[in-house]
N, C-alpha and C positions, 0 to 999 in steps of 0.2 A: 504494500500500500504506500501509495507518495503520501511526502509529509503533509502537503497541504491538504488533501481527502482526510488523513489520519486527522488535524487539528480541527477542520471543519466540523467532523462526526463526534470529535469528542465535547466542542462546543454544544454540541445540538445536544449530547446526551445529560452534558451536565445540566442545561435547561431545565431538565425534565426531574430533577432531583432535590428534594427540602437540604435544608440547611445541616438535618442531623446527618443525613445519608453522605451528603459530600465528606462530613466530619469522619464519617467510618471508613469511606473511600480513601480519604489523606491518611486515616489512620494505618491500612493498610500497607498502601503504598510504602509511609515510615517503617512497618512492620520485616519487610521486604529486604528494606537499603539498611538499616540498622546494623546488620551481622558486617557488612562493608565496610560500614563506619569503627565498627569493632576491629577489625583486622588491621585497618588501617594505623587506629590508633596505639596499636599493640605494636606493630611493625616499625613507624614512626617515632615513637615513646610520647604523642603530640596530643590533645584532644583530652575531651572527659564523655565517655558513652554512658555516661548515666544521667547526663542533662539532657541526652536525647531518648532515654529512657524514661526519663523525669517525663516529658511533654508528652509523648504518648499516654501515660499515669493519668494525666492532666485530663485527656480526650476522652479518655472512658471515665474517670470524674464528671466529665461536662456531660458524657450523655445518660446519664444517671442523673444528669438535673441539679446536679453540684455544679453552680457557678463560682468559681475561681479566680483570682487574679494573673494574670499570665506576663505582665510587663515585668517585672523581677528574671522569670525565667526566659521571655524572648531576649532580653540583654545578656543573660549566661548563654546561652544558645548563640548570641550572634559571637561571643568570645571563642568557641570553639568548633566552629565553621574555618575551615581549611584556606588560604586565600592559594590560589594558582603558582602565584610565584614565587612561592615558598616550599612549595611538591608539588613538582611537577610529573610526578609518577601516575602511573593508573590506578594506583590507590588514592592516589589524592583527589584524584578527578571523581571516582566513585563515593570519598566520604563528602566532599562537596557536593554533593548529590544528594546523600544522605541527610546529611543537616540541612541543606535551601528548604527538601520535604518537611522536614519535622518544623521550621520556620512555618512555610505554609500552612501545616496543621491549625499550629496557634494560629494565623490568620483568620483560618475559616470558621474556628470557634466563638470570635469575633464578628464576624461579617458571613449574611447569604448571599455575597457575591459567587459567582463560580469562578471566578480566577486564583484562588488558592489552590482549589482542587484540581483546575486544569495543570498549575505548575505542578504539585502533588506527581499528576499522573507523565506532568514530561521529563520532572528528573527519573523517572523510570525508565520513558524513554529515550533516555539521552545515554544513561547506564547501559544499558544494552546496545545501543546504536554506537560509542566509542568499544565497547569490549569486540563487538564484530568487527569494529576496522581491526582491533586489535590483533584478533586473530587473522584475517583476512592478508595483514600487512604488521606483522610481526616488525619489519627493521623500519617501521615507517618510513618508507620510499615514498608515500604519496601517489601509488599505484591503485589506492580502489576508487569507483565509482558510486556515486551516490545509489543508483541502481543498484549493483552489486551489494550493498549493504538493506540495501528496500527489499530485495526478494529472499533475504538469508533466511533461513528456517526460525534462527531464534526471533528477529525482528517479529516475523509474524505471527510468532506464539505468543509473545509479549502486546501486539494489537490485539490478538483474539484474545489472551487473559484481560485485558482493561475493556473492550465489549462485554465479554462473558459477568466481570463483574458488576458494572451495569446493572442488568438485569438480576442478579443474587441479591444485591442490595436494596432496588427497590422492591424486590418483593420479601424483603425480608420481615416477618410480625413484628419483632425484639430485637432494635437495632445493639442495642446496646451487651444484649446477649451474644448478638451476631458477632460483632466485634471482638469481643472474648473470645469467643468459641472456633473465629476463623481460624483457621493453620493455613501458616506462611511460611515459607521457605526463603532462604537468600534467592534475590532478583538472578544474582550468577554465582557459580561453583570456582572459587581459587582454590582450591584445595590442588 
């Protein structure tokens, strides 16, 4: 799928979604990149993964109807957000991914705009879209094509996993249980 069909669709889907449902959506997504941001920060010696721990806490707090203050923990959170040119590894680009999401989180607990959720769902796909150049072009030569990367197998399990959930989520009775109860796996396997 081109990016631009992929951003269109996900606009329209978010449309369709209350404000608790985005929150369980971004929650996920966090859920996903979280183990990334763990590695990284282990690998590194850099970061604190339990602020990004913290704000997830936060999210199934708020959808339980425990309103919270979250400006305390958006400032610890934007402290251990990765900056690029600092690591410039592929761990760095994936924990930067990681925390923008869990940023977003707190956004959307805040506001029924869908643009927290849309970035939510694009640091996911952006995780997956560099790990495919990754493999794709191992010594980065600058040899792949955007195409190349739009028809990769994972690219397009990563679009149908973010449609698929979509629909789980709005028809979910208990969101809040839903969110609990989801299992998630890391977005990608380093191991």
């Amino acid at each position: 799928m081109k990016y631009d069909e992929y951003t269109k669709r996900i606009d329209k889907e978010l449309g369709l979604l209350s404000q608790e449902e985005k929150v369980v959506l971004c929650l996920i997504c966090c859920a996903r990149l979280f183990p990334l941001y763990e590695v990284f920060s282990e690998k590194e010696d850099w970061g604190d993964a339990s602020i990004l721990a913290e704000s997830q806490s936060f999210a199934k707090k708020w959808l339980r109807r425990e309103r919270l203050e979250t400006k305390s923990l958006v400032k610890s959170l934007g402290s251990v957000i990765p900056d690029m040119d600092d690591f410039g590894s592929c761990l760095g680009s994936y924990a930067l991914n990681a925390g923008l999401a869990h940023e977003h989180l707190l956004e959307q607990m805040e506001s029924n705009d869908s643009a927290p959720a849309f970035y939510a769902l694009l640091s996911c796909y952006d995780t997956i879209d560099f790990y495919v150049q990754e493999l794709l072009d191992p010594d980065s030569k600058g040899g792949v094509q955007d195409i190349d990367i739009e028809i990769h197998a994972m690219m397009s399990n990563e679009t149908k996993w973010q449609f698929n959930i979509f629909s789980e989520i709005k028809n979910s009775k208990v969101l809040e249980k839903f969110a609990d109860n989801y299992e998630t796996h890391a977005i990608i396997n380093l191991a």
